[in-house]
C-alpha positions in Angstrom: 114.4 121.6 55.4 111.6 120.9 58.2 108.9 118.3 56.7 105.9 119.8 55.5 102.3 119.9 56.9 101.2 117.4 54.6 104.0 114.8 55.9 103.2 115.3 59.7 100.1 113.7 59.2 101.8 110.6 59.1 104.2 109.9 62.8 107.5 108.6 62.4 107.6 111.4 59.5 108.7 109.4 57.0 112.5 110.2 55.5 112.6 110.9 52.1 116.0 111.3 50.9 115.6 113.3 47.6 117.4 111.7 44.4 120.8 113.2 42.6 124.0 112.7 41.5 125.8 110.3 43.6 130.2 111.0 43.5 132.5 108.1 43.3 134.7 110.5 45.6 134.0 112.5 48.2 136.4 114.8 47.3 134.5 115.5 43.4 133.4 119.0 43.9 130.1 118.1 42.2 129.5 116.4 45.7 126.3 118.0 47.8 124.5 116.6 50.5 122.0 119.3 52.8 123.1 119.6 55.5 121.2 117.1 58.7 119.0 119.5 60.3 117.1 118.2 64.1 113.5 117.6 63.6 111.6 120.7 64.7 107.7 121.7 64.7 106.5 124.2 62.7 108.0 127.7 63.8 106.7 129.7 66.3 105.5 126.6 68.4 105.0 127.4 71.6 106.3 125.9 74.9 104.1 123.3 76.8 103.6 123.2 80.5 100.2 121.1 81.6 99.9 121.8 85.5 97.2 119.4 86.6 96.2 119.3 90.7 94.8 116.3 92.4 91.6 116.4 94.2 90.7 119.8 93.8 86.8 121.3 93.7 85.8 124.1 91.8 85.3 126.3 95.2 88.8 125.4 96.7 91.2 127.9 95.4 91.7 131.5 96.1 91.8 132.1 92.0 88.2 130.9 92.0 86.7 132.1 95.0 87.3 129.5 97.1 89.7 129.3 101.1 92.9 128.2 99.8 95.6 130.8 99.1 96.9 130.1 95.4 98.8 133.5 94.2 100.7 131.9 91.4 97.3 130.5 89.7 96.2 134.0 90.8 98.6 135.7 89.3 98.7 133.3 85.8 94.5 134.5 85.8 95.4 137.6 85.7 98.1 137.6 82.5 95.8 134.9 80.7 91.9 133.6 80.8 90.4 131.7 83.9 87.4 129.3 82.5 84.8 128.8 84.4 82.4 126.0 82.5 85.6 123.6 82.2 85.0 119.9 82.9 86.8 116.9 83.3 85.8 113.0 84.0 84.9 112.9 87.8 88.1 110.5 88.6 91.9 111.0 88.3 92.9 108.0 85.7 90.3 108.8 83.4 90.8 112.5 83.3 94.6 112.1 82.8 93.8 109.5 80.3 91.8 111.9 78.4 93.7 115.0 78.6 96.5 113.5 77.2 94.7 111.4 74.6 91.9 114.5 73.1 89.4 111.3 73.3 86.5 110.7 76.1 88.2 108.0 78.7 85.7 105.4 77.9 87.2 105.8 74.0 90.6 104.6 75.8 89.7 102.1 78.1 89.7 103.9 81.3 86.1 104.4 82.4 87.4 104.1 85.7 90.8 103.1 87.4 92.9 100.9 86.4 92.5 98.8 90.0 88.7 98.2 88.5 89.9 97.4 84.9 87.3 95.1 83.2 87.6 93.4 79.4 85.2 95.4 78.4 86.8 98.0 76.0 85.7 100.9 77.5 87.0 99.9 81.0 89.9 98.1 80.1 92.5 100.4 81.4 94.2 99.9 77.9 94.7 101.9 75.0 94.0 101.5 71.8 96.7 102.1 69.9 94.6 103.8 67.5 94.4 106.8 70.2 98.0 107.9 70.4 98.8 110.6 73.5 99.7 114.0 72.9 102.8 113.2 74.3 103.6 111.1 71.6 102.7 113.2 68.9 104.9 116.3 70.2 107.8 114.1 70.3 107.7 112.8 66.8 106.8 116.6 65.6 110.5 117.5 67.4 109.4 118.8 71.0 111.3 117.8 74.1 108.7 115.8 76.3 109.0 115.1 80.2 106.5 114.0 82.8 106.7 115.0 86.3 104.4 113.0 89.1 101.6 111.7 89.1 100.9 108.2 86.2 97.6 106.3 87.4 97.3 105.1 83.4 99.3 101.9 83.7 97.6 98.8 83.9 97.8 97.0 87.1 99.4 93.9 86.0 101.7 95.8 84.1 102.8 98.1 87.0 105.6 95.7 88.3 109.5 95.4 87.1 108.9 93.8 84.8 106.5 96.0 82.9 105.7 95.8 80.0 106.1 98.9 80.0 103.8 100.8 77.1 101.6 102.5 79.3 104.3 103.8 81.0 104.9 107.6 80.6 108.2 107.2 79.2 107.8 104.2 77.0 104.9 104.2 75.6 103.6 107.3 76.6 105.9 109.4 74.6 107.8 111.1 77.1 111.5 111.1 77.1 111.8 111.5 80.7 109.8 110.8 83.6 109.8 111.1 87.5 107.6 110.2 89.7 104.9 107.6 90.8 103.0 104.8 89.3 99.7 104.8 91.0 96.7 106.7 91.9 98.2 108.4 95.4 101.4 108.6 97.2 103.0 109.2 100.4 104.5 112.7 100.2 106.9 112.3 103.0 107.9 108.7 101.6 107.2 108.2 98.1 107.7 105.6 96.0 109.2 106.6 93.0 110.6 105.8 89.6 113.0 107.7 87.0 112.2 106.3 83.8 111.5 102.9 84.3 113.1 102.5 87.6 112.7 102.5 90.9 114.4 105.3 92.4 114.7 106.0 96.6 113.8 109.7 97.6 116.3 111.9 97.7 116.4 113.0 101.5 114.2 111.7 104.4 111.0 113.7 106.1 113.6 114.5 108.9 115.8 116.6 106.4 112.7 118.7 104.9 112.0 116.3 102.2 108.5 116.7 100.7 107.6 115.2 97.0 105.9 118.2 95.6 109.3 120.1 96.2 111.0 117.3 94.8 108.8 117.1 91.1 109.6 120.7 90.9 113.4 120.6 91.4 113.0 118.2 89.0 111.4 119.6 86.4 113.1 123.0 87.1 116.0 121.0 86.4 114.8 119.6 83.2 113.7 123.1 81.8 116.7 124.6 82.3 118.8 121.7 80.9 116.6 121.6 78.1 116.8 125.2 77.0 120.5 125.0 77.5 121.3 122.5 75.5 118.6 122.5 72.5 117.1 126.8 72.9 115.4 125.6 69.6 113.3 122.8 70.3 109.9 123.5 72.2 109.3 121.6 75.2 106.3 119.9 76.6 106.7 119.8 80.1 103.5 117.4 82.1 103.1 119.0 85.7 101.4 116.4 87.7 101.6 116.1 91.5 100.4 114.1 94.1 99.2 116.8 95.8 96.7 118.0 96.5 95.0 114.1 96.8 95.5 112.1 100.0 96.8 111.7 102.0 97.0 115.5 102.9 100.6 115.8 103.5 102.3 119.4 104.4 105.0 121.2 106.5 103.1 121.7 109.5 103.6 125.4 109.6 101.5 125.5 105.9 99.0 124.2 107.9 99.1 126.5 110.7 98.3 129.4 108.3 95.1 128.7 108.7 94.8 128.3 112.6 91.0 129.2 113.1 90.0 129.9 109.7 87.3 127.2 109.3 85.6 126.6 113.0 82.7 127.9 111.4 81.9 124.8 109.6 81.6 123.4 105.8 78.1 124.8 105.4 79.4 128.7 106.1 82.4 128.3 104.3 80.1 127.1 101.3 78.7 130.4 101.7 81.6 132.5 101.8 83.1 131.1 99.4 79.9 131.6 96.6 80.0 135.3 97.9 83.7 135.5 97.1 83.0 134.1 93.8 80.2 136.5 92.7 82.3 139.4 94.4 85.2 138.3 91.8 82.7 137.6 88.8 83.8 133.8 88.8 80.2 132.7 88.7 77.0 134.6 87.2 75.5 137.5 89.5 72.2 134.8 89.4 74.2 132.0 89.8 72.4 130.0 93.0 74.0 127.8 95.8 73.0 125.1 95.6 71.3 123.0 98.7 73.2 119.8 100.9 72.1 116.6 100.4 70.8 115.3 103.4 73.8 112.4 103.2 75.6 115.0 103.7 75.8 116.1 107.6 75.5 119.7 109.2 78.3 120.8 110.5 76.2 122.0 113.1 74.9 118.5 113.8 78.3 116.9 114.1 79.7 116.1 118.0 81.3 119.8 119.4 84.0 117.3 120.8 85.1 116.0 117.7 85.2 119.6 116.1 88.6 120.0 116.0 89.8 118.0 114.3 87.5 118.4 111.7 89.5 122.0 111.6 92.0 120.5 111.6 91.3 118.6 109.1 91.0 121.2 106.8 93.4 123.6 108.0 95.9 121.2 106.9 94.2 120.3 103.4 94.3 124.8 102.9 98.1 124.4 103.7 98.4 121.6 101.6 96.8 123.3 98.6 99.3 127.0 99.2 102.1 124.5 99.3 101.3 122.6 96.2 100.7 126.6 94.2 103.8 127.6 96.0 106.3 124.9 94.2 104.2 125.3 91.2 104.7 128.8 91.0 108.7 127.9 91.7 108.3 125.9 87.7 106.6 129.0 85.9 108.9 131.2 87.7 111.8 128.7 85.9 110.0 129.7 82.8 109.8 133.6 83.3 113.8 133.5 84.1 114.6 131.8 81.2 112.8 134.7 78.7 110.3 131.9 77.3 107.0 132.5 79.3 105.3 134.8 76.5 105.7 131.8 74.1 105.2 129.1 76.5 101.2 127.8 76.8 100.3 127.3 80.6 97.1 125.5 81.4 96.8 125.5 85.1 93.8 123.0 85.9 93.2 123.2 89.8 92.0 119.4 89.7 91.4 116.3 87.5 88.3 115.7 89.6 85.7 117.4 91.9 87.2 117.3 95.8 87.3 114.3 97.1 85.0 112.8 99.6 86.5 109.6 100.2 87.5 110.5 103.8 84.1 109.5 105.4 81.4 111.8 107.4 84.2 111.9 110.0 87.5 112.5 108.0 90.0 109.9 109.1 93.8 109.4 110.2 94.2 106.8 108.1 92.0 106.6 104.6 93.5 102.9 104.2 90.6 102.1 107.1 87.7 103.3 105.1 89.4 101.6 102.2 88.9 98.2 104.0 85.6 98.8 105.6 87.2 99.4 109.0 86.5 103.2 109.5 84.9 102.7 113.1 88.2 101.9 114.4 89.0 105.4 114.3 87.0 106.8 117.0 86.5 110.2 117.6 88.0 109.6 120.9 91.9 108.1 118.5 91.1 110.9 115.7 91.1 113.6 118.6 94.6 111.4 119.9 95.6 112.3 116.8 94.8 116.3 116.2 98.8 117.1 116.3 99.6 114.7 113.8 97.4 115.3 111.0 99.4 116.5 107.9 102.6 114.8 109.2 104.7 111.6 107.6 102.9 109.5 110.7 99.3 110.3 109.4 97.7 109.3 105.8 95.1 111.6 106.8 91.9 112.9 104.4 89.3 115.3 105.2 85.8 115.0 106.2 83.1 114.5 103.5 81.6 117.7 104.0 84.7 119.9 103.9 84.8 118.3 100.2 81.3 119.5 99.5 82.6 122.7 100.5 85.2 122.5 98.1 83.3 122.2 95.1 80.7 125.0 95.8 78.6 126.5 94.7 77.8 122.9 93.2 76.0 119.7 94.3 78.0 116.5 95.3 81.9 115.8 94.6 84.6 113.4 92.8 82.9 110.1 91.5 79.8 111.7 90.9 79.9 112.3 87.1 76.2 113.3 86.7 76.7 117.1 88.3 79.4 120.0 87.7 80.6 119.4 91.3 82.3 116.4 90.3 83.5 117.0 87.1 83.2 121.1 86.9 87.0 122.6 87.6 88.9 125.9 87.6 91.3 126.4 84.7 93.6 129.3 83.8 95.1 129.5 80.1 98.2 131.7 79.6 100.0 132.5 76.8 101.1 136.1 76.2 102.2 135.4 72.6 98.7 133.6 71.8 96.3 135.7 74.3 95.5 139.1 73.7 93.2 139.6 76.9 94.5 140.1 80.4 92.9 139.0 83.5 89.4 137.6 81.0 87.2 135.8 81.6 85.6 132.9 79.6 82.4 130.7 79.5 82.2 128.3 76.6 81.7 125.1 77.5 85.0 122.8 77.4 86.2 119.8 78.6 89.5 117.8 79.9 89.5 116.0 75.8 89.8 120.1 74.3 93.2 120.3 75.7 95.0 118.0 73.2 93.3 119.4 70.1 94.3 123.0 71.1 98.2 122.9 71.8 98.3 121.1 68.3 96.3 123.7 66.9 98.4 126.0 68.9 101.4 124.5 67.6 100.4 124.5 64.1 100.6 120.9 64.1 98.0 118.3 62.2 96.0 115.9 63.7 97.7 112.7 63.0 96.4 110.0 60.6 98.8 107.3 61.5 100.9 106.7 64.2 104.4 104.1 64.2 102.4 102.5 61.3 98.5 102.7 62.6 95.6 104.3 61.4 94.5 106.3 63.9 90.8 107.4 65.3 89.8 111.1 65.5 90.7 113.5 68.3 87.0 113.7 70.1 87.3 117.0 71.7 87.8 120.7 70.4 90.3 123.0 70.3 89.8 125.6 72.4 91.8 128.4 70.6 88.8 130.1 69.2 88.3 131.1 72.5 91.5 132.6 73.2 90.6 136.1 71.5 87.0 135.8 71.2 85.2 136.3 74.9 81.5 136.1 73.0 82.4 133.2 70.5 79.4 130.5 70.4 80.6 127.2 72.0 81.7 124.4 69.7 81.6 121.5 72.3 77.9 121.8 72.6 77.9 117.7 73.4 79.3 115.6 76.3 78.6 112.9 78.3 79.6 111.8 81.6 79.7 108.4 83.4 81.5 106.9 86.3 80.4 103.8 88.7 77.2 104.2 87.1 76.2 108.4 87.6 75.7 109.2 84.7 74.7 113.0 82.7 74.8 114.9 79.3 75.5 118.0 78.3 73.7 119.6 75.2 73.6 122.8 73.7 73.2 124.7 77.2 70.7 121.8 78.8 72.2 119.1 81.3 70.3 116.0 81.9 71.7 114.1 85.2 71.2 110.8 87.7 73.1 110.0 90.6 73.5 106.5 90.9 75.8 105.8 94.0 77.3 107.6 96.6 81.2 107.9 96.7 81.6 107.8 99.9 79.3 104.3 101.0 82.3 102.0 99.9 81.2 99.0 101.5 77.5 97.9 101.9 74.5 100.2 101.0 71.8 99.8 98.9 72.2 100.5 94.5 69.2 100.9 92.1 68.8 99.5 89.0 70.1 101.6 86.5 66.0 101.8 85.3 65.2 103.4 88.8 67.6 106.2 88.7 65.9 109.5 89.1 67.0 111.6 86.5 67.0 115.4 87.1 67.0 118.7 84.0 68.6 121.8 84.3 68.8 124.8 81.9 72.8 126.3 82.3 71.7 129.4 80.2 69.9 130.5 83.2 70.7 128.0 85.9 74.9 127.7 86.3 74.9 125.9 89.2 72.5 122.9 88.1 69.8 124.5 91.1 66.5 124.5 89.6 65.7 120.8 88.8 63.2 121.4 85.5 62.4 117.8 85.3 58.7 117.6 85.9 58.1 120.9 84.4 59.8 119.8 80.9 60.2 116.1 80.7 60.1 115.9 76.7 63.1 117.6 76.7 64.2 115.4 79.8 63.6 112.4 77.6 65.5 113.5 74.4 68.4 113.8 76.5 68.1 110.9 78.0 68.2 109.2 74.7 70.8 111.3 73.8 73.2 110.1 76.5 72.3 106.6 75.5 73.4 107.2 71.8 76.8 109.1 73.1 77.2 105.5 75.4 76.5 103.2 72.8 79.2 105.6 70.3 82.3 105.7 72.9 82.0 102.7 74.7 80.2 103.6 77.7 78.3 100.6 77.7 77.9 98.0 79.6 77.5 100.4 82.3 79.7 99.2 85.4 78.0 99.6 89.3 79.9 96.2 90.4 82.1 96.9 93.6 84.0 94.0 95.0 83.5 92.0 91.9 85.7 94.0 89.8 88.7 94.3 92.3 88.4 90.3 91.7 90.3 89.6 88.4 89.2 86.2 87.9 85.5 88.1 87.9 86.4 91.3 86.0 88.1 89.7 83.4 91.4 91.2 83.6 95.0 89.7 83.4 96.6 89.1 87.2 100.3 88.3 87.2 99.9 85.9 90.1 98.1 82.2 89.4 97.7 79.8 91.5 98.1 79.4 95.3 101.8 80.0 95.6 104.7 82.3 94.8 108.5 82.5 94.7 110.2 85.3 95.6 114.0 86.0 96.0 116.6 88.3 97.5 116.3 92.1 96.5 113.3 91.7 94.9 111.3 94.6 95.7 108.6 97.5 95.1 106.4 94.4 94.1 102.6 96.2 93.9 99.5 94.4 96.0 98.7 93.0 92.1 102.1 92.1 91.9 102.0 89.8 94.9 99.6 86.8 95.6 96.9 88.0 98.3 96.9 86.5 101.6 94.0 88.6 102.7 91.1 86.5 104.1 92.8 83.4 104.2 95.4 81.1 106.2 98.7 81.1 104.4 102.8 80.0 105.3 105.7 82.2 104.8 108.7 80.3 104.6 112.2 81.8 103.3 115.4 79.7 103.5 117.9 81.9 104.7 122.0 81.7 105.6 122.9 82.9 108.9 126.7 84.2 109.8 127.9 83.5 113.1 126.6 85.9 115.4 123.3 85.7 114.5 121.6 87.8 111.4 119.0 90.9 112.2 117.0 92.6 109.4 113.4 92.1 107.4 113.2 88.9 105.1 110.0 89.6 103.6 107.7 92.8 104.0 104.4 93.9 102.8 103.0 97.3 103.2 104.1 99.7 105.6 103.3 102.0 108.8 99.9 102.7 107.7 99.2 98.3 107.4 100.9 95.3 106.3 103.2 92.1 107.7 106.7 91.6 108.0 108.8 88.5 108.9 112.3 89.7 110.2 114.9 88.8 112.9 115.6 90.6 115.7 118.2 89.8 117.9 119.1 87.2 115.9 115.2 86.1 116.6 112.5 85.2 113.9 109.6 87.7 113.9 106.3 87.9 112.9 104.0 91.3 112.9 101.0 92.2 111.5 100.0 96.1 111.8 96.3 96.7 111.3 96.2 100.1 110.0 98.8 101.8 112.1 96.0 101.5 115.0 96.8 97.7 115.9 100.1 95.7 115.8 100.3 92.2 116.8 103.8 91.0 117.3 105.1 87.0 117.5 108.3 86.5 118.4 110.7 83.3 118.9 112.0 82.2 121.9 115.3 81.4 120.6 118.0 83.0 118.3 118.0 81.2 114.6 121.2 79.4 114.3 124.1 79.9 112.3 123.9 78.2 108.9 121.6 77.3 106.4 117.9 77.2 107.7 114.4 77.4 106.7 112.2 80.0 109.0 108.4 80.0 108.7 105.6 81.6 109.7 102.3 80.1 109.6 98.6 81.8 110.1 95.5 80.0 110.7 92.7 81.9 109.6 89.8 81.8 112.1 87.7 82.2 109.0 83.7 83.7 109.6 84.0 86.6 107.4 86.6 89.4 106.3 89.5 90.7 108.4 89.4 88.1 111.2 92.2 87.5 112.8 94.0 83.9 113.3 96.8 82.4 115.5 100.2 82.2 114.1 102.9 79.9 114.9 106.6 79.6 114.2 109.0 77.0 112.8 112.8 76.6 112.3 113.4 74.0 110.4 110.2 72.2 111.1 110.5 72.7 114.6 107.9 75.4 116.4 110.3 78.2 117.7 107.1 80.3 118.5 103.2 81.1 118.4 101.0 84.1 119.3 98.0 85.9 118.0 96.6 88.2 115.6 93.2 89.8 116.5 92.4 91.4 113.4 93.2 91.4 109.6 92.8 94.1 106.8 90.4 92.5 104.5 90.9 94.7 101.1 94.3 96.7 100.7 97.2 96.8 102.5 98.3 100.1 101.0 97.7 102.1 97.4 101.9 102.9 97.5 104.0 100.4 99.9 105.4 97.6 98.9 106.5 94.5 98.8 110.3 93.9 99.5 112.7 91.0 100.4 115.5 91.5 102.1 114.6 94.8 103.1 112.0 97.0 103.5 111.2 100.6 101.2 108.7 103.4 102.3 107.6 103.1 106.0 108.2 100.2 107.9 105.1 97.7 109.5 107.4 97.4 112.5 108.5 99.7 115.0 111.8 97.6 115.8 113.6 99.1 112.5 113.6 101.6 110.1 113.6 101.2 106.6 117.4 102.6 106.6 118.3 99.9 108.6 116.1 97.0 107.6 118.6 95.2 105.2 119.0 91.5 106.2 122.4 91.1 107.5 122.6 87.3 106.1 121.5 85.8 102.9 118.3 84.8 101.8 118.1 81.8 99.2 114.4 82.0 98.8 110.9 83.5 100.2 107.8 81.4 99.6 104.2 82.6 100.4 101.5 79.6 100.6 98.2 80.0 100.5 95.7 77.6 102.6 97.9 74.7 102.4 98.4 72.3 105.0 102.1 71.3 105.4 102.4 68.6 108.5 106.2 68.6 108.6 106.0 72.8 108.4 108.9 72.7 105.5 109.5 72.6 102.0 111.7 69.8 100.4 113.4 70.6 97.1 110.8 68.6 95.9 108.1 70.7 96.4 109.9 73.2 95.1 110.7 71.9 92.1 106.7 70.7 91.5 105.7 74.1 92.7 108.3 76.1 90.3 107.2 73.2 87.3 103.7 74.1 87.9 104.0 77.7 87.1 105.2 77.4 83.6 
């Protein structure tokens, strides 16, 4: 017999073998056992498949009103419900954290990304193990559980090989298979990748049509169908998370073409084409108001006429992007419809974790890693316009302009990051579930939020909250099931209450009212000017009449301003929003924000085949003069490959040999590459090859001279003009002996990077002085000593 209700409160369910006669022989006919039946969930559980897009405003798709063609999500709206007051976090980790939690993201550590993680509990990036996931849950109720794409939940110093690996989707997480990437974006041409736990190479190369949205949903097309095949019984809950549609904007250029034309208007009339599609389609109220640009937000009509087209471009290729992404989505429900399961199987389709993104600066850019590291002028308009035909293709890492991201999200003010107003955290979502949902094509307008999705497939599923979990007590689910909703259009709301916070905007929702202050702008990542939290101008709006947060009420009502004001501070104080968090730079530092680092110290050992070592896997040498010395064994004939690589085409360094010679490049952004090469072939034998760089110091991303050494002995020296002085990369790698991804240099491929001798050892240095330019077993015995 399945366990009871009363039993599944408790996760493992607890076996109870039930007391009887017990036979000396098996044989005794008085001998009776029941027979061992697989654990299932309650009957008539549905299906699960969670489809969650990256980077998507409220105004971009076609279901809600918005320029980019999605029929599948069109075509779910019109079997299920399409919600239009739905809400998530403003940011991708803590949205994912708290979908698949039912708690508010500060209640599990991630009040921000994990990159930022602080030991304060609400921005730890870990949690609690009082908060088990959904995931989790499902599994130990008897569903099937797999994760496709996208896992930003990990810690950062638990994101190498070595793990550990609990927040890891598979482990911890409580699905029993994964694929796909650790990390908050990821090459779609070139992905890093993992199955389970390990690192796994793409399955074909950009050249041969490769593309990692395709590749989740073969994948998870795979998994369905193996699943039903082998256990038709158990339900499945099947986590849909792509890359796509966050940068970079990756797509088959002829998506991109689609949409030739289409947007040399400008961002500020496609915001208003878009809110008349959207009251043509009923998606917003007929008295719904568009709301006005910011003035940090430019005209399109006051941007340069020569750089306008690439800002078309721009977003052309982000509209291709977004078809291509519904496309292989639609390829996984269509799975679902072949296999006679998609009445009983629950669909939400939530077209993004955050408002759209406007990370890509006023100009868009060719590289985002530039804005990343404070060097966005480099990309003139004069090297963007270079650059028109490649945008969208596996040499760009391309994002869109700022205001094509405020287009996104209309008819609402500001974007991702900014948690204080619905066009960060106000997004699209479509419910289907033919066996659950009565209505076709509704419509519905209770207010809900990312945390109601857990709560409702259990509900759904006819499944108990948990009280403990593997032997802990757990905390209440925070947010509210949504199935009351599901056959009742004019039901009253029951999640009349919910904050919002992230990098310091900050708002709350109550009963109909919103009370909201923007405290920084996402898109100013380096320099600029941040109140005090004290001086924040807080702004009141009344949904029931005003849906688009329009008609700022503040100095007309600012009693009721003030109660909600306290209100948010009480909703802080009770889910660990305080202290709130503005710091920039200080919590990238570990040492400052209080977080673990695997590295310590000012040196690191590192050997053959190590690889897909994460920049917080790897000491930094950013900012700084460092050594790279690896002892290596050369054949006769000389030995060609990459010793040690960080990074890729987009930035990084890499010390190789070619033709036989030692090698030294740094790549600046894929804009700049400064190459040092030795005069003379490296020996056959056993030798130690260095590279040495001598900061010039006076600031960030300076550049240095670099010399190097053979055994001791300068083989070479040259020049590096310019540094990166934050990130190398949010997916490449470190990798000895090879190189994954992209390669820094242009002399080989990753295909045929692999060193062609042997390398003992690879040691980086930081800011040591080393007269005889070599390391004696000695030091490396002191160094190896110290790090115990």
């Amino acid at each position: 017999m399945n366990p009871d209700r009363h039993a599944r409160t408790m996760l493992p369910i607890p076996d109870r073998p039930r007391p009887g006669l017990t036979t000396y022989d098996a044989k005794d006919p008085e001998t009776s056992y029941p027979p061992i039946e697989p654990l299932l969930p309650p009957e008539g559980a549905p299906n699960v498949l969670i489809i969650l897009v990256d980077d998507a405003g409220f105004g971009s798709a076609t279901a809600f009103g918005g320029p980019c063609a999605t029929p599948n999500a069109e075509k779910l709206a019109a079997g299920g419900l399409s919600y239009n007051r739905f809400h998530t976090t403003a940011l991708c980790a803590p949205t994912r954290a708290a979908l698949l939690s039912g708690r508010n993201h500060h209640s599990v550590g991630m009040g921000s990304i994990t990159e930022t993680a602080t030991s304060a509990p609400g921005n730890s990036s870990v949690r609690p193990n009082t908060k088990a996931p959904l995931a989790m849950t499902l599994k130990l109720n008897g569903y099937s559980t797999a994760q496709f794409g996208k896992c930003h939940e990990v810690p950062v110093w638990q994101s190498s090989p070595m793990g550990p690996f609990d927040a890891w989707p598979s482990a911890g997480g409580g699905f029993e298979a994964f694929y796909g990437f650790i990390g908050g974006e990821n090459n779609q041409w070139d992905p890093a990748l993992y199955e389970g736990t390990t690192p796994v190479e793409p399955p074909a190369t950009p050249e041969e049509g490769y593309h990692l949205t395709e590749d989740l949903a073969d994948h998870a097309i795979t998994w369905i169908r193996t699943q039903k095949a082998l256990m038709p019984e158990k339900p499945f809950f099947v986590y849909f998370a792509p890359g796509a549609t966050h940068a970079p904007h990756h797509v088959p250029k002829e998506w991109a073409d689609k949409y030739a034309g289409r947007f040399a208007d400008g961002w500020d009339a496609q915001r208003e084409k878009t809110f008349a599609r959207q009251k043509e389609l009923g998606i917003i109220p007929a008295d719904a108001e568009l709301t006005a640009r910011h003035t940090e937000i430019p005209a399109w009509d006051d941007m340069p006429d020569d750089l306008k087209p690439v800002l078309e471009r721009e977003m052309e290729v982000y509209a291709g992007f977004m078809e291509h992404t519904d496309h292989h989505i639609g390829r996984v429900i269509d799975t679902i419809s072949d296999l006679g399961i998609l009445d009983n199987t629950i669909i939400y389709y939530i077209i993004g974790d955050n408002g759209a993104s406007a990370e890509g600066t006023l100009n868009g850019a060719f590289n985002e890693m530039a804005n990343f590291n404070g060097m966005a002028a480099l990309e003139t308009p004069e090297y963007l316009r270079s650059k028109l035909d490649e945008f969208g293709s596996p040499t760009s890492y391309n994002h869109y302009a700022v205001g094509w991201a405020w287009a996104m999200d209309a008819p609402f003010q500001w974007t991702k990051q900014v948690a204080s107003h619905w066009g960060g955290t106000r997004n699209g979502t479509i419910v289907h579930w033919p066996d659950g949902i009565a209505e076709k094509g509704g419509r519905r307008t209770q207010f809900t939020h990312v945390i109601d999705v857990a709560p409702t497939i259990l509900e759904a599923a006819g499944l108990p909250e948990p009280t403990m979990v593997n032997g802990v007590q757990q905390s209440p689910i925070e947010g509210t099931s949504m199935l009351y909703t599901f056959n009742d259009q004019a039901a009253d709301e029951r999640h009349d209450l919910q904050y919002f916070e992230m990098f310091g905007n900050r708002g709350i929702y109550h009963k109909g009212w919103s009370a909201v202050t923007k405290h920084r702008t996402p898109w100013v990542m380096m320099g600029g000017v941040i109140p005090a939290f004290d001086d924040d101008v807080w702004e009141l709006y009344d949904g029931t009449t005003d849906y688009s947060q329009a008609r700022d009420l503040a100095a007309e009502q600012p009693e009721t301003l003030h109660r909600l004001q306290r209100l948010w501070l009480i909703e802080a104080a009770k889910y660990n929003v305080l202290p709130i968090d503005d710091r920039g730079a200080e919590r990238l530092n570990p040492e400052l924000a209080g977080r673990p680092t695997l590295i310590r110290g000012n040196s690191q050992l590192l050997f053959a085949g190590m690889g897909r070592l994460s920049e917080n896997s790897v000491v930094s040498i950013k900012n700084k003069s460092f050594s790279i010395t690896a002892e290596i064994v050369v054949p006769e004939g000389g030995a060609d490959g990459v010793i040690i690589a960080q990074g890729g085409r987009f930035g990084g360094w890499s010390l190789y040999t070619t033709g036989g010679r030692a090698k030294f490049v740094y790549n600046v952004l894929g804009i700049q590459e400064f190459p040092i090469e030795a005069s003379e072939p490296i020996p056959a034998g056993t030798h130690q090859v260095r590279a040495e760089f001598a900061y010039d110091g006076g600031g960030l991303a300076k550049g240095g001279d670099v010399t190097l050494y053979y055994d001791g002995e300068k083989a070479g020296s040259g020049r590096v003009g310019a540094t990166q002085a934050m990130i190398f990369s949010a997916d490449e790698t470190t990798d000895v002996g090879y190189e994954s991804g992209t390669a820094v240099a242009s002399d080989y491929t990753p295909k045929t990077s692999r060193f062609t001798g042997r390398i003992n050892w690879v040691q980086i240095d930081l800011g040591v002085d080393d007269n005889d330019h070599f390391i004696d077993p000695e030091e490396r015995f002191r160094i190896a000593m110290a790090r115990q």
